[in-house]
C-alpha positions in Angstrom: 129.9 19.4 99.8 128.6 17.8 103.1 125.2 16.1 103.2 123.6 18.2 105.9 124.6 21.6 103.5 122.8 19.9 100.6 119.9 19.3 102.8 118.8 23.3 103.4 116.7 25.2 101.7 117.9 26.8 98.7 117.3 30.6 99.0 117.2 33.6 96.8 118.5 36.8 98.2 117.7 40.0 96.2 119.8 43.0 96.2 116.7 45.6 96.0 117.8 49.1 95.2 121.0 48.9 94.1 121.5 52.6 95.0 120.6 51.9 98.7 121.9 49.7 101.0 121.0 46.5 99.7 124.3 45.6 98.0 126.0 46.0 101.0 124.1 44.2 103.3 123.9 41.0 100.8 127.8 41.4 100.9 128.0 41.5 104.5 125.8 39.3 105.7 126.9 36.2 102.9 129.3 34.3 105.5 126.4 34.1 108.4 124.1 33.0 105.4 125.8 30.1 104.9 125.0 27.7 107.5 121.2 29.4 107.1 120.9 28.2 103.7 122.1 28.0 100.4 121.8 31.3 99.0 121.9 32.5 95.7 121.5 36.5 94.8 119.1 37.5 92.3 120.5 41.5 91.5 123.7 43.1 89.4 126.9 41.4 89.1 129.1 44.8 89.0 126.9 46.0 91.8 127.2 42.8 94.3 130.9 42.9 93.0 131.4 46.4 94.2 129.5 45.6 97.2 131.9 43.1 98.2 135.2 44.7 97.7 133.9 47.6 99.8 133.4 45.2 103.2 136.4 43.3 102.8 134.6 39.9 101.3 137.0 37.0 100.2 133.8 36.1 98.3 133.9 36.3 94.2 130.8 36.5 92.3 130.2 33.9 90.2 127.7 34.3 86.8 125.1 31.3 87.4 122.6 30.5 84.9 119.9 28.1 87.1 120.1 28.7 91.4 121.1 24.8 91.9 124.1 25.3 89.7 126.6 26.2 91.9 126.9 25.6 95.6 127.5 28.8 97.5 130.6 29.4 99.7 132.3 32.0 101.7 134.5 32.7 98.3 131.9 31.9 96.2 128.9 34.1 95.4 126.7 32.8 92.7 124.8 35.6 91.2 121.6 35.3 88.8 121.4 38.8 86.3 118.4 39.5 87.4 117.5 42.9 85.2 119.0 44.0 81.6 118.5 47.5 82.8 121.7 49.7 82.3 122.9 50.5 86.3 125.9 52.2 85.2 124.9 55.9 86.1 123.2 54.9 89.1 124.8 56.0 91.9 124.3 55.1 96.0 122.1 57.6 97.4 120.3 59.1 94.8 116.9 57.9 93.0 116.8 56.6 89.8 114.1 54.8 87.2 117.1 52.2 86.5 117.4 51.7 90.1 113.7 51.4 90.1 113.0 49.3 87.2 115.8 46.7 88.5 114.6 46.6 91.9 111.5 45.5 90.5 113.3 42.9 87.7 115.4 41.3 90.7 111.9 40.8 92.6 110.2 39.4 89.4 113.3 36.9 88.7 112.9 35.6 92.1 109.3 35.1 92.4 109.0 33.3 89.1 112.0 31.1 89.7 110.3 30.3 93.3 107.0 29.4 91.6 109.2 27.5 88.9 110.1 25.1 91.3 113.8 26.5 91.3 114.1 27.7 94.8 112.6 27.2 97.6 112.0 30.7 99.1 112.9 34.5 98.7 114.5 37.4 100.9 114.4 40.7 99.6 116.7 43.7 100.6 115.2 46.8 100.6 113.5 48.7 97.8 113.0 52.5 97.5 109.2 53.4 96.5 110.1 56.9 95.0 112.7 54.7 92.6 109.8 52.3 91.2 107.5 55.4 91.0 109.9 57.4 88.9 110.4 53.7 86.7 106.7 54.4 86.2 105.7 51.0 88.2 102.9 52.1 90.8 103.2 50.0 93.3 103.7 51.2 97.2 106.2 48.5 97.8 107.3 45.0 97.6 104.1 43.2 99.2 102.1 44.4 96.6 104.5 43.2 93.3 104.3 39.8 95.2 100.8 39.9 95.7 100.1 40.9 92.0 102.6 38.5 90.4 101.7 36.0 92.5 97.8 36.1 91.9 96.5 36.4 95.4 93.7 38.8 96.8 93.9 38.0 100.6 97.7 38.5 101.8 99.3 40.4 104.9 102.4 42.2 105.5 103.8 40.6 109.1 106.7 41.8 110.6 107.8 39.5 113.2 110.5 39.6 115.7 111.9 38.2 119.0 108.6 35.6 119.6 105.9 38.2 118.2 104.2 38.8 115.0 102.2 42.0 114.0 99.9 41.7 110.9 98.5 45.1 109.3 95.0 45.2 108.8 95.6 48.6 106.5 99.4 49.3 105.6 100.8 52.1 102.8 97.9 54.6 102.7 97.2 58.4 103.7 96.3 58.2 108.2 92.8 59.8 106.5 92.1 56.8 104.3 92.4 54.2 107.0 89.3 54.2 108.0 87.3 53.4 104.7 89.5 50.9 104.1 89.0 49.6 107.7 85.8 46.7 107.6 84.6 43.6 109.8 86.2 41.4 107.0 89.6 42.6 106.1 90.1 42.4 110.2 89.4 39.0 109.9 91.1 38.1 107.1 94.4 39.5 108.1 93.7 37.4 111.9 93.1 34.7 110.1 96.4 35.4 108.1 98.2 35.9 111.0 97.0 32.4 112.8 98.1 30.6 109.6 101.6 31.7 109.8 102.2 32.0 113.4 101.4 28.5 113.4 103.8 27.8 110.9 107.0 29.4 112.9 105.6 28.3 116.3 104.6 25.1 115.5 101.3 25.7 117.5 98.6 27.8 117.1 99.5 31.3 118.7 97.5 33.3 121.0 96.4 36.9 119.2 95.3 40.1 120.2 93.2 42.7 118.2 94.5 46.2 118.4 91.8 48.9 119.1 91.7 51.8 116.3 91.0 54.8 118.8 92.6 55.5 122.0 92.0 53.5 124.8 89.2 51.1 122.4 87.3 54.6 122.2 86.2 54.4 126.1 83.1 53.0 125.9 82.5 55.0 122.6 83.3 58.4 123.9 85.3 58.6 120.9 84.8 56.4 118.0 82.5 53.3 117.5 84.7 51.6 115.2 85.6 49.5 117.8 81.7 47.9 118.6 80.6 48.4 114.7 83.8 47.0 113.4 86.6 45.1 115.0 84.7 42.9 117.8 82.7 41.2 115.4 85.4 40.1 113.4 86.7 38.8 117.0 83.9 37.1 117.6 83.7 35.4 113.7 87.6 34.2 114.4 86.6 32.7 117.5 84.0 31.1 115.8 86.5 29.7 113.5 88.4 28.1 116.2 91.4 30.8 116.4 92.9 31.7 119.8 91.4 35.8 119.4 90.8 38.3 121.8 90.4 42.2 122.0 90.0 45.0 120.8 92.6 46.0 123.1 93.4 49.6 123.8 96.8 48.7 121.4 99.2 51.0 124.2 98.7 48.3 127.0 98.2 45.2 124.1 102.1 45.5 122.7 103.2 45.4 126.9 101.3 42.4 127.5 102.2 41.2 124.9 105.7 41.6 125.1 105.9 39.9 128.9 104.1 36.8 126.8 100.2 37.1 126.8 100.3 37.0 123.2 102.4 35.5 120.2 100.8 37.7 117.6 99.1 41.0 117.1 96.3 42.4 114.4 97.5 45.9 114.2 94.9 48.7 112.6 97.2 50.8 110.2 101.0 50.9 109.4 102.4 52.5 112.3 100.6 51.3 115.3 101.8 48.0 114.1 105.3 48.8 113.2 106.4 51.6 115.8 105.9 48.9 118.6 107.7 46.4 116.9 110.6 48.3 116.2 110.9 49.4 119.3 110.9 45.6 120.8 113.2 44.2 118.3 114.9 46.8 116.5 117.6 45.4 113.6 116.5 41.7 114.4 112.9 42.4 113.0 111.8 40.9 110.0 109.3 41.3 107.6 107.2 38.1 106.4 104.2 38.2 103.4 101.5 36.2 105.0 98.9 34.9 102.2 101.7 34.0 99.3 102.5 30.3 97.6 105.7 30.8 98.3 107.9 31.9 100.8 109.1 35.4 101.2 110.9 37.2 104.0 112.8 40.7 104.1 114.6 43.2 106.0 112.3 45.3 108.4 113.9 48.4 107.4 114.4 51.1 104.7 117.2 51.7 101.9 118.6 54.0 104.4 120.4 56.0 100.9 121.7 58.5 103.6 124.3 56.0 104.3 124.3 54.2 101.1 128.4 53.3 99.7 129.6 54.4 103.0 130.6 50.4 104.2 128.5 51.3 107.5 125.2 49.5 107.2 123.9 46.9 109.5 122.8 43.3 107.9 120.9 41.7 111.4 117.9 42.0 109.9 118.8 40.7 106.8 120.6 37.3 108.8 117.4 37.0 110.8 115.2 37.1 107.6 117.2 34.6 105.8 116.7 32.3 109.0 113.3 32.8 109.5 112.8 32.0 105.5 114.8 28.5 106.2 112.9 28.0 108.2 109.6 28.2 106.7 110.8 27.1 103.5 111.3 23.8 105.5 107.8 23.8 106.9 106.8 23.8 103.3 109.1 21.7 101.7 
């Protein structure tokens, strides 16, 4: 083992739902994790085993007991059991409790062995929320387990990708419900969020931008005050605090400035004004980050994607840049 191997962070990689895509990706992606990190999956060792023999891997899982115990390699892949569910029936496409429930053990595995002072960080593959529904575990997705588990009130889902970050002042909720759950503080919070990681993967502080709710930042309140009642004063309190925070900006002309390099970071209103943009600048390498944890966490910026599930199709570029972006700040912390 060289020196300079031994020196990166030691990672934990998820397989999510084992029905979706996640095995395969985790397969796929292991030999451009290994100069990211030392990675150890938290999942199912039939499922990562299947996984493997389906893209061609010269990898062979390896039963581990503790992450440190075995160094990773392109042949070996040392897996932690991560669930005592039964994932025999389960099949790739279709939604299942056991699929669920695991998803969910995996996660739960990894956090505590993070806080436990076994690893140094977490990325997740993708989860499917109908499969933890149906395992009777109401959550809307992975933030929320991590916030839960890990005992924190103010946290952010970020994704970030290609120099920008986008944090979500509202995320998994009903378009009507946004705006009683829009206030002057949780705009705040999640700028403040935003600042405190940015600064983290920049290594400065960034420059933000606040994203209007209504079209065009309501025109002067032709439609809409939430702009005046709402967003600019939690603006003006960042300022105050000494973060680099303007806006609201009508959030169609924010994301093109941004993109040609007014801004490093964005407070998005709701789920889709944040992500759509995003998605559309950085496509597979986008990444999602949890602002707000005591631990790292990063994850793929995209779905289960069960349609294509077993095929041996699925794209793992997310899943690389995740695992980089967690080294990354896994070393910030260290």
């Amino acid at each position: 083992m060289n020196h300079d191997h031994a020196d990166l962070p030691l990672l934990l990689i998820t397989l999510g739902d084992v029905a979706g895509i996640g095995p395969e990706i985790v397969a796929r992606a292991w030999p451009e994790l290994l100069p990211l990190c030392r990675p150890v999956v938290v999942g199912d060792v039939a499922w990562l085993r299947g996984a493997l023999d389906l893209v061609g891997s010269i990898g062979r899982v390896r039963l581990v007991d503790h992450p440190a115990e075995t160094e990773a390699s392109a042949e070996i892949v040392p897996v932690l059991q991560g669930t005592s569910t039964d994932l025999t029936q389960v099949r790739p496409g279709i939604v299942t409790a056991a699929g669920g429930r695991a998803a969910y053990d995996f996660l739960c595995s990894a956090i505590d062995r993070v806080r436990a002072g076994e690893a140094d960080g977490i990325v997740t593959a993708p989860l499917h929320k109908e499969g933890l529904h149906t395992a009777g575990l109401r959550y809307p997705g992975h933030t929320e387990i991590l916030a839960e588990r890990c005992g924190v009130r103010h946290y952010a889902m970020l994704l970030y990708g290609d120099g920008l970050g986008v944090a979500h002042v509202t995320l998994h909720m009903a378009l009507r419900d946004v705006f009683r759950h829009l206030s002057t503080e949780a705009v705040l919070d999640k700028t403040r969020l935003l600042d405190g990681m940015l600064t983290r993967i920049l290594g400065r502080r960034p420059r933000l931008g606040v994203s209007a709710l209504n079209p065009h930042a309501s025109d002067g309140g032709l439609f809409g005050d939430e702009e005046e009642t709402t967003i600019r004063p939690a603006v003006e309190a960042a300022r105050g605090e000494g973060i680099d925070v303007s806006g609201p900006w009508p959030s169609d002309t924010l994301f093109a400035r941004a993109r040609a390099g007014a801004f490093d970071g964005v407070v998005a209103m709701y789920h889709d004004q944040g992500h759509i943009a995003l998605k559309l600048l950085s496509g597979r390498r986008a990444v999602n980050i949890t602002a707000g944890l005591p631990l790292v966490r990063t994850s793929v910026a995209h779905g289960t994607a069960y349609d294509i599930a077993g095929k041996g199709v699925a794209d793992a570029g997310s899943l690389v840049e995740a695992a980089r972006l967690a080294a990354r700040l896994a070393r910030f912390t260290r």
